[in-house]
C-alpha positions in Angstrom: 98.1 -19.0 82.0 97.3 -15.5 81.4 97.3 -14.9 85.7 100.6 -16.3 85.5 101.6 -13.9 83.0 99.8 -11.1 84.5 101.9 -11.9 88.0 105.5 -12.5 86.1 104.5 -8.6 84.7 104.2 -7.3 88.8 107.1 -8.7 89.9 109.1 -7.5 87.1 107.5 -4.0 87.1 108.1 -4.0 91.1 109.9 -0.8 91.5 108.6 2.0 94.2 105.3 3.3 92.7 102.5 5.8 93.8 99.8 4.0 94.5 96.5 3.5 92.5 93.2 4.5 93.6 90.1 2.7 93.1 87.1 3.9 90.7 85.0 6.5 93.2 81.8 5.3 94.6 79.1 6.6 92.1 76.0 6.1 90.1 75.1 6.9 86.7 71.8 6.8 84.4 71.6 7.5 81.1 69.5 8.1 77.8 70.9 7.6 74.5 69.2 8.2 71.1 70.8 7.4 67.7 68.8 8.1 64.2 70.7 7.8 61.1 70.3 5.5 58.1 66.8 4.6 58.4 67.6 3.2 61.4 66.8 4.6 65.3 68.4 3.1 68.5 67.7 4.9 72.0 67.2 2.9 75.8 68.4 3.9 79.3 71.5 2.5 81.0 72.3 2.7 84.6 75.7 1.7 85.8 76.3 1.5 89.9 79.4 1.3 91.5 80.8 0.9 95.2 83.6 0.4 96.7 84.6 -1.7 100.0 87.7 -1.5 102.9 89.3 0.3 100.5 90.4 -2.7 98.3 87.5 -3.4 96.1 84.6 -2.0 94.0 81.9 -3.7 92.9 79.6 -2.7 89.2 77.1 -3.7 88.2 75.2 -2.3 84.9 72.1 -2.4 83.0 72.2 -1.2 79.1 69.1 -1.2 77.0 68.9 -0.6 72.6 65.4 -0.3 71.1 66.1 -0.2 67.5 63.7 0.5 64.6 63.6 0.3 60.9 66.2 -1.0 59.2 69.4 0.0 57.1 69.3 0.0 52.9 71.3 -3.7 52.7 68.6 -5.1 54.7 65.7 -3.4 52.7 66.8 -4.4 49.5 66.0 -8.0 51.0 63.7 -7.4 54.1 61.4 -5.8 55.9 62.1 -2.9 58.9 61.3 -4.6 62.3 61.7 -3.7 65.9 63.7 -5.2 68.5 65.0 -5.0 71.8 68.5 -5.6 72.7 69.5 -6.1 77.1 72.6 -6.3 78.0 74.3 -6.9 81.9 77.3 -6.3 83.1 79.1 -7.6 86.5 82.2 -6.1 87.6 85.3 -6.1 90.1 88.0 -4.3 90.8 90.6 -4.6 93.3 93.3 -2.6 94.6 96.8 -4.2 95.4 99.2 -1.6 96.4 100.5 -0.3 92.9 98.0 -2.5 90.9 94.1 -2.3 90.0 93.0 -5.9 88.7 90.0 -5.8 87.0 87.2 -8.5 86.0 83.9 -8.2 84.0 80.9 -10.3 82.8 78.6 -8.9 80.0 75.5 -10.6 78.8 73.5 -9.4 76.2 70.3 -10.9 74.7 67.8 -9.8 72.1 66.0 -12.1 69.6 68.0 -13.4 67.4 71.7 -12.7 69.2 72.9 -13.6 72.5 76.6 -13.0 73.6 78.6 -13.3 76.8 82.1 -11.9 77.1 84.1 -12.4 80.3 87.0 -9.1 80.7 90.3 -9.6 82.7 92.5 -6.4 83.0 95.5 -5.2 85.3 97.2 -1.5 85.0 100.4 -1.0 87.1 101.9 2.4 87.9 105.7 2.4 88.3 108.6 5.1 88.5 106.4 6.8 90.9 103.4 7.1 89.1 104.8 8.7 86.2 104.4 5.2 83.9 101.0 3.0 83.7 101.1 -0.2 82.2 98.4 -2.3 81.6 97.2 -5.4 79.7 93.9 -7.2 79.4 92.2 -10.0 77.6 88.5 -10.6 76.7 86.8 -13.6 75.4 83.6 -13.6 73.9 80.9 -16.1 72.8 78.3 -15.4 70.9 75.4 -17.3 69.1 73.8 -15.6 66.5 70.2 -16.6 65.4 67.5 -15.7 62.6 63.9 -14.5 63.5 61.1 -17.2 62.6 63.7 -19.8 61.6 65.7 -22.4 63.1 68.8 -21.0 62.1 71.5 -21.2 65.0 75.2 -20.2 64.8 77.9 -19.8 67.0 81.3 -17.0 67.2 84.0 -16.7 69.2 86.2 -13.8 69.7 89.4 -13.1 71.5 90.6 -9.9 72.4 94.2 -8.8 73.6 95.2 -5.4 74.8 98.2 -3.7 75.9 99.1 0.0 76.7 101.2 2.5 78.0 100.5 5.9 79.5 103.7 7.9 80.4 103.4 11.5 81.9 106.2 13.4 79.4 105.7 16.8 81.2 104.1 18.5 84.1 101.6 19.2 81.2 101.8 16.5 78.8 100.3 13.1 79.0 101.3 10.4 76.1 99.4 7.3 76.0 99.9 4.1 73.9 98.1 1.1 72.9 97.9 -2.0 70.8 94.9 -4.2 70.3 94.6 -7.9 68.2 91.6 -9.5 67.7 90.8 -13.1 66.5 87.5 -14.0 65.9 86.0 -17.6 64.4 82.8 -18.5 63.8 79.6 -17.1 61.9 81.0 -14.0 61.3 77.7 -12.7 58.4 74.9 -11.4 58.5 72.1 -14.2 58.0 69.6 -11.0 56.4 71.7 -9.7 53.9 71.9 -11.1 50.7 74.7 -10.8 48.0 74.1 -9.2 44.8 75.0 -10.8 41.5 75.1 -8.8 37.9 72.1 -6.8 39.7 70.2 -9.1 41.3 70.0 -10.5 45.2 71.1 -14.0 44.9 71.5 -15.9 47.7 73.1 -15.3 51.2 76.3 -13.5 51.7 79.3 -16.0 52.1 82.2 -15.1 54.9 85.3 -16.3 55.9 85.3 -18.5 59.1 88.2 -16.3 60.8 89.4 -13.0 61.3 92.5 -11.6 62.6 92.7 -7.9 63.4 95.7 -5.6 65.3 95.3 -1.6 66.0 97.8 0.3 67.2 96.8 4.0 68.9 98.3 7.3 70.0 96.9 10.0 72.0 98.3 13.3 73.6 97.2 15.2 76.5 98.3 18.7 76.7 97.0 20.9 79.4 96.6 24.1 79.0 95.9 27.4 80.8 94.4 26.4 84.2 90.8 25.0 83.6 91.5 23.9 79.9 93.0 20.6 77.9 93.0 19.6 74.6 93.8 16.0 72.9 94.9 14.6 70.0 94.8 10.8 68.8 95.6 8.8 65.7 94.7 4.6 65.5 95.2 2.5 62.9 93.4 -0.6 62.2 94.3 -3.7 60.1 92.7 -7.0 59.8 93.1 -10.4 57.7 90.2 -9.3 55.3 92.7 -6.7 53.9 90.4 -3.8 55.0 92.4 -1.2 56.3 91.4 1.8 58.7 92.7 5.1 60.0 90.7 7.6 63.0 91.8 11.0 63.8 90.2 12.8 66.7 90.4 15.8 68.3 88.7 17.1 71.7 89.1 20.4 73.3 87.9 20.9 77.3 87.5 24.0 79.2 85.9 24.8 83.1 83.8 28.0 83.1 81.8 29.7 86.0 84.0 28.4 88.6 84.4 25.3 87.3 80.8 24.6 87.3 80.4 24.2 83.7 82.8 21.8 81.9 82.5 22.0 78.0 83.8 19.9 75.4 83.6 20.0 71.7 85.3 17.2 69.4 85.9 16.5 65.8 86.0 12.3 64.3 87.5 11.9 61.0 87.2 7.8 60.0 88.4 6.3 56.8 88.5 2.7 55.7 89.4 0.5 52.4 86.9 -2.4 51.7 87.4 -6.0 52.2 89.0 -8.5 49.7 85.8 -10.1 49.2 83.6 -6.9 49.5 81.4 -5.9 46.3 78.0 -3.7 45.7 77.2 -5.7 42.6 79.3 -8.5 42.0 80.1 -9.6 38.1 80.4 -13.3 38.9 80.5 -15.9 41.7 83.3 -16.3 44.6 84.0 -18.6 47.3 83.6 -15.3 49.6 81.2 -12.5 48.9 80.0 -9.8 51.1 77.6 -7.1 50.4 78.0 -5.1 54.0 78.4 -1.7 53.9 80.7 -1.8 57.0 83.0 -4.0 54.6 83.0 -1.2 51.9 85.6 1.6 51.4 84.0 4.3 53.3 84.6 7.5 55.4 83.1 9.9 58.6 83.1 13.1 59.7 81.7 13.7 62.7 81.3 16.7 65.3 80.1 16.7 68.7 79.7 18.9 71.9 78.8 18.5 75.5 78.0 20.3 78.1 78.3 19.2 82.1 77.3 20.8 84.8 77.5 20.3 89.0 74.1 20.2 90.2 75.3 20.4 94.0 78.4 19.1 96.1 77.3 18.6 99.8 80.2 16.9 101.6 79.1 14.6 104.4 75.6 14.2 102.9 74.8 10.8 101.4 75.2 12.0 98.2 78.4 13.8 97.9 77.5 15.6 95.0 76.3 15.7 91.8 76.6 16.6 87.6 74.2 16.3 84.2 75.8 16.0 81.4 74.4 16.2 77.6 76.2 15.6 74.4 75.2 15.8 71.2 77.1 14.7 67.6 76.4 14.8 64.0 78.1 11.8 62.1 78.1 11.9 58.8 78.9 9.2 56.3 79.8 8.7 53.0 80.5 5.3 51.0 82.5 5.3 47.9 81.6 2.0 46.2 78.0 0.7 48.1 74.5 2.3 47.2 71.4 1.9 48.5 69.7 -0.6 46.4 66.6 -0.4 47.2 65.9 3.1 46.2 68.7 4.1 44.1 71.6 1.7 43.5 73.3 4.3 40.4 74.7 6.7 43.1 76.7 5.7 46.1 75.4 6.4 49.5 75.8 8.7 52.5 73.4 9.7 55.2 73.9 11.8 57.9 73.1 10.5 62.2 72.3 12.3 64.9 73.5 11.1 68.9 71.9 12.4 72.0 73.4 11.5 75.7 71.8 12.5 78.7 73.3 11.9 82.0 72.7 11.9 85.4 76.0 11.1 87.9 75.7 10.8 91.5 78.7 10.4 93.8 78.4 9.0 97.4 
């Protein structure tokens, strides 16, 4: 159904169009490193990417999470552990005049959570290249588990995308986009526990669905030669009544020759909590959730990143190279959830560090 959909979209969208290009021919390894919350994540990922008679590219990509200790809802019930999290991903793309498809596989297996999500995508430039359109759908299917228990569970998830990018100006770039996801299934967390009148009672209890639609803005202005700077809004809504709204800003320049390419950014993130959300509930419900990424909560964060071209040798195997390395500070505060386990009479914030290092090779 959705290919016949995708082909009505072509044929109506058929007017004269520059024509797309496929994703270069590259590779890319990376580091990432993530401490925040009592909790550490970092693992290499390498992505690889080629294309062939000028019609197709073909990815493939290998993403890896250690992760360490464990956040304040799971030590009010648990112990901090270590795990490993690997995750594949399988890719296509292919060029059609006017029209990139797109089609991905992801699996991703650690001990107690294995998912696989299959991606189909197209974008098709009209008005001769001065309007993308594009539209995708994902499906997922995951089966969450619990460590040294028989405990099996399964969640689906369906994901629906549309967007629009329109060049306003020689120097302006407008893009749009909607989102909706739907998701059934164990949708918890089988380690947390609820708490009750001050006490951890029993498991959290969720609702079998969830129904979510986001809607996003950005702008693109470019500036003096060598220089951009963007602006986005998205809002977020889902069938659990929490409610969400992200503002970010990013500003680009070239220096030395265009050697050097800098960027520094600024997140702001704010969210209401869920219907059935509560640190310490008074009673019992039908639904109760104790997960701080249910609560009414907000983040700041601010990031930089530096990249520079290591060498550009045309006719060489590789073509040319760049490192790049980022780093952000996220911080967090939570208006109605506190960290139980050490002090649950003040609501809790924490601050998290990210580090990106990357290594891109084109060929």
């Amino acid at each position: 159904m959705l290919l016949r959909v995708i082909a009505a979209l072509l044929c109506v969208l058929g007017a004269p169009a520059a024509a797309q290009v496929l994703p270069d021919d590259r590779s890319d390894l990376l580091y990432h490193h993530y401490d925040g919350g009592g909790v550490q994540v970092s693992g290499p990922a390498l992505l690889v990417r080629k294309g062939f008679a000028d019609r197709v590219s073909l990815s493939a990509g290998y993403y890896q999470d250690t992760i360490s200790g464990a956040s304040p809802d799971v030590l009010a019930t648990a112990s901090p552990y270590t795990e490993q999290r690997d995750e594949v991903t399988l890719g296509i793309d292919y060029l059609h005049a006017d029209s990139l498809i797109s089609l991905a596989w992801t699996q991703s297996e650690e001990n107690d959570y294995d998912g696989q999500t299959l991606s189909l995508g197209v974008s098709h430039e009209v008005f001769g290249g001065m309007t993308t359109v594009s539209l995708g759908y994902a499906h997922g299917s995951d089966t969450v588990g619990h460590r040294d228990t028989d405990f099996e569970a399964g969640l689906e998830r369906r994901t629906y995308w549309l967007g629009l990018s329109q060049v306003i100006t020689s120097t302006l770039l407008i893009n749009l986009n909607y989102e909706g996801i739907l998701e059934e299934g164990f949708l918890g967390n089988p380690y947390r526990a609820k708490r009750v009148l001050g006490v951890f009672a029993d498991e959290e209890f969720y609702p079998g669905t969830r129904t979510a639609n986001a809607v996003a803005i950005q702008g693109v202005k470019y500036l003096q030669p060598g220089a951009s700077a963007q602006l986005s809004y998205r809002y977020y809504r889902d069938t659990w009544a929490l409610t969400a709204h992200t503002v970010e800003l990013q500003y680009s320049r070239y220096l030395a020759d265009r050697r050097w390419l800098l960027d520094v950014r600024y997140r702001h993130y704010t969210q209401s909590a869920a219907s059935f959300y509560s640190d310490n509930f008074e009673q019992e419900f039908t639904y109760m959730a104790r997960d701080k990424e249910l609560s009414t909560f907000k983040s700041n964060s601010l990031g930089v990143s530096a990249s520079y071209v290591l060498f550009e040798r045309p006719g060489a195997f590789f073509t040319s190279g760049r490192a790049i390395a980022s780093y952000d500070y996220v911080q967090f505060d939570y208006a109605d959830y506190s960290d139980a386990f050490r002090n649950p009479d003040v609501p809790y914030s924490f601050g998290a560090h990210i580090l990106n290092f990357n290594l891109s090779l084109w060929y």
